[in-house]
N, C-alpha and C positions, 0 to 999 in steps of 0.2 A: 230656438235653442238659446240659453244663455247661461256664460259662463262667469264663475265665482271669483276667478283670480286676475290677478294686474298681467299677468305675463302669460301667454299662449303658444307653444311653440309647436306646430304644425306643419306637417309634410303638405307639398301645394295640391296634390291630389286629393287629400281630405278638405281643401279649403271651399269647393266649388260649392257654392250658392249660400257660403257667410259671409260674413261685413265685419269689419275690424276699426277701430277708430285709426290706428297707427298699424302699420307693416312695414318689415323690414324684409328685402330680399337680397338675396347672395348669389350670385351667377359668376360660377365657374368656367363656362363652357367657351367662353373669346369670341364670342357673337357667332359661330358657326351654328346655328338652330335645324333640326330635324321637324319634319311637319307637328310630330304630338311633342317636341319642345318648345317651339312656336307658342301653341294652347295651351300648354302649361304655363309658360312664363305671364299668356296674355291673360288666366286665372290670376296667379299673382299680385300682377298690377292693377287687376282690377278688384281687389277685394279692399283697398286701403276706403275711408270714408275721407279722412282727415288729414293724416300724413303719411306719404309713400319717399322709403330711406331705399336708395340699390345699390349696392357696391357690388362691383364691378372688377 
């Protein structure tokens, strides 16, 4: 798949099995994680190639 634009804004559930050069994630939740928030957050962080930003 490859996309045409500088900016990609994506829900984490559609990010499973792309690669990004920069991701940026937002975590709401105050470190309390449920088992499928766990897997999602760990989608997330791993989708960055290059640089991974998280605010917290």
């Amino acid at each position: 798949m490859r996309f045409n634009k500088k900016l990609v804004v994506i829900p984490v559930y559609m990010a499973k099995g792309l690669e990004f050069d920069s991701v940026i994630v937002i975590n709401k939740i105050n470190n309390s994680f449920t088992k499928s928030d766990k897997y999602l957050m760990y989608v997330a962080l791993t989708r960055a190639q290059h640089k991974l930003i998280i605010y917290n």
